[in-house]
C-alpha positions, 0 to 999 in steps of 0.5 A: 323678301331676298335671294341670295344664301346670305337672306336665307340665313334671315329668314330661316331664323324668323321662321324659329323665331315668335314671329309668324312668316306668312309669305317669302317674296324672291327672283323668279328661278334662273339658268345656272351652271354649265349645263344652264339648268333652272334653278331656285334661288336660296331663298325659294329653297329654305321657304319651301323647306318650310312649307310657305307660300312663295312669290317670284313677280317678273315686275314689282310694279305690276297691279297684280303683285301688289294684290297678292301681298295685300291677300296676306294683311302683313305686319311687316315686310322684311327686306334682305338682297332683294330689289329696291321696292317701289312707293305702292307696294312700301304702303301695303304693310301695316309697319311698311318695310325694313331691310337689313343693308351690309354696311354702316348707312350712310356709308355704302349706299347700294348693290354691293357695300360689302366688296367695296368696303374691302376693296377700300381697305376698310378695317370694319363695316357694319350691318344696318336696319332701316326703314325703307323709303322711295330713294336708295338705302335713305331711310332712317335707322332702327339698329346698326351693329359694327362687323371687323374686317381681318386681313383676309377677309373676302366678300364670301367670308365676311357675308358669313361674319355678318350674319349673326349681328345681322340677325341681333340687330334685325330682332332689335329693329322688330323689337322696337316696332312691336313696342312703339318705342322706334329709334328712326334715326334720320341718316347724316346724308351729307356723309352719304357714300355709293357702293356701285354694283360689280361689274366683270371688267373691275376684275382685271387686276393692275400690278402697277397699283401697289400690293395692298390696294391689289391684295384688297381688290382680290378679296373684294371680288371673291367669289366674283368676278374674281381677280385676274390677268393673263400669265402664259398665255392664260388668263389665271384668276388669283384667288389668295394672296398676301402682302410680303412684310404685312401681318404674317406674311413673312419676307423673301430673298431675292425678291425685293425688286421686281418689276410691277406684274414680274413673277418670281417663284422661290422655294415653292413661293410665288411672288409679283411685283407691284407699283409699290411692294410685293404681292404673294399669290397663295392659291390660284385657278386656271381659267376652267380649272379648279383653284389649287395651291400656287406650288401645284400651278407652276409645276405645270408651268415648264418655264418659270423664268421671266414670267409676267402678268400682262 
């Protein structure tokens, strides 16, 4: 059961894998694109691939979903980015459900622990299996394995890195149920945290918080909703930046005193004043234009002086 390309990547190696796939269960088609045209969801894509039955209910409540999946006499329900279940259909599997959850559980709890973790500014995360019970992302835990996160991670980067302990640690959780030999370990959930779904609004970027904390965000909304704000009149959506003074990001003359959302652009670099610290903004994109290195943007600004983010 999942949606997105990151599920696809699950599914594709259960289907390699000794165990037998028997049905995919995913979002019904949606409208996607300028032109609105109705399409698959990954995961409907790669289980047709494989030739296996697919299931798109509009309601997991409704009787007859829970008809069709008992028709399959499942094992197991395996859960990646799909919809919280609910209590009669978590019965229907003879070893109910475990779903494979982007962070370290207790930590994150939610619809989208891996953005949140970047915009904190964690250093690592973690990609957890667990056994699904009726409250959110609460059940107890077969397997976790811990994901670093570099410095310029973005969400879609670090979806991809999860991948592969994703895989290690669901193959072990199955493991574990095949040999009646289950970890289930209880969650600490006095250590609980929330990972709130995204919402468009949290995209609009703050330069009077300081340099790290925005560069964070930015990372953390891509792809979406992305960082942004309005230069020239624009609004511009800073898709790769860079703390002046952190890692390799080296420092700059003559920009040391910038004003919080003041541009200056020097020797083809384009930096911003923050609360506290200097941000780079490495690749940009007009707002129905493609991203495009920042030295290309400002040429098609005619006055670069006095330019600020508003």
């Amino acid at each position: 059961m999942g949606t997105p390309e990151f599920a696809a990547h699950f599914l594709e190696h259960l289907v390699a894998s000794d165990n037998e796939v028997l049905a995919v269960v995913t979002q019904p088609d949606r409208p996607a694109g300028r032109g609105r045209v109705l399409t698959p969801p990954p995961v409907k894509v790669a289980a047709l691939a494989h030739n296996l039955p697919v299931l798109q209910p509009l309601d997991l409540k409704a009787p007859e979903f829970e008809e069709d999946l008992r028709k399959y006499d499942a094992d197991l329900f395996v859960v990646v980015a799909y919809s919280i279940l609910p209590k009669n259909i978590l019965g229907v599997a003879k070893f109910g459900a475990v779903n494979v959850h982007g962070s370290m559980l207790p930590k994150y709890r939610g619809a989208a622990p891996v953005q949140r973790a970047i915009a904190d500014g964690l250093k690592e995360t973690g990609v957890t299996v667990f056994r699904l019970d009726e409250k959110m992302d609460h059940g107890p835990i077969l397997a976790q394995r811990v994901v670093p996160i570099d410095h310029q991670d973005t969400t879609a980067s670090l979806l991809d890195k999860m991948v592969a302990p994703g895989i290690d640690a669901l193959d072990d959780a199955i493991s574990q149920l095949k040999n009646g030999c289950e970890k289930d370990l209880t969650q600490d959930h006095a250590q609980a945290s929330g990972a709130a779904k995204l919402k468009k609004e949290e995209g609009l970027i703050d330069f009077n918080l300081p340099a790290q904390t925005i560069h964070d965000r930015i990372r953390a909304f891509n792809p979406w909703p992305g960082g942004y704000s309005k230069l020239a009149g624009r609004t511009v959506y800073l898709r790769k930046t860079d703390v002046v003074g952190v890692g390799e990001c080296r420092a700059a003359q003559g920009v040391s005193n910038l004003a919080a959302g003041a541009v200056a652009f020097k020797e083809n670099r384009f930096f911003v004043g923050t609360g506290n610290g200097i941000l780079e903004v490495v690749e940009i994109q007009a707002e129905g234009k493609k991203p495009m290195p920042v030295a290309d943007f400002m040429r098609g600004i005619q006055k670069h002086e006095g330019l600020e983010f508003c």
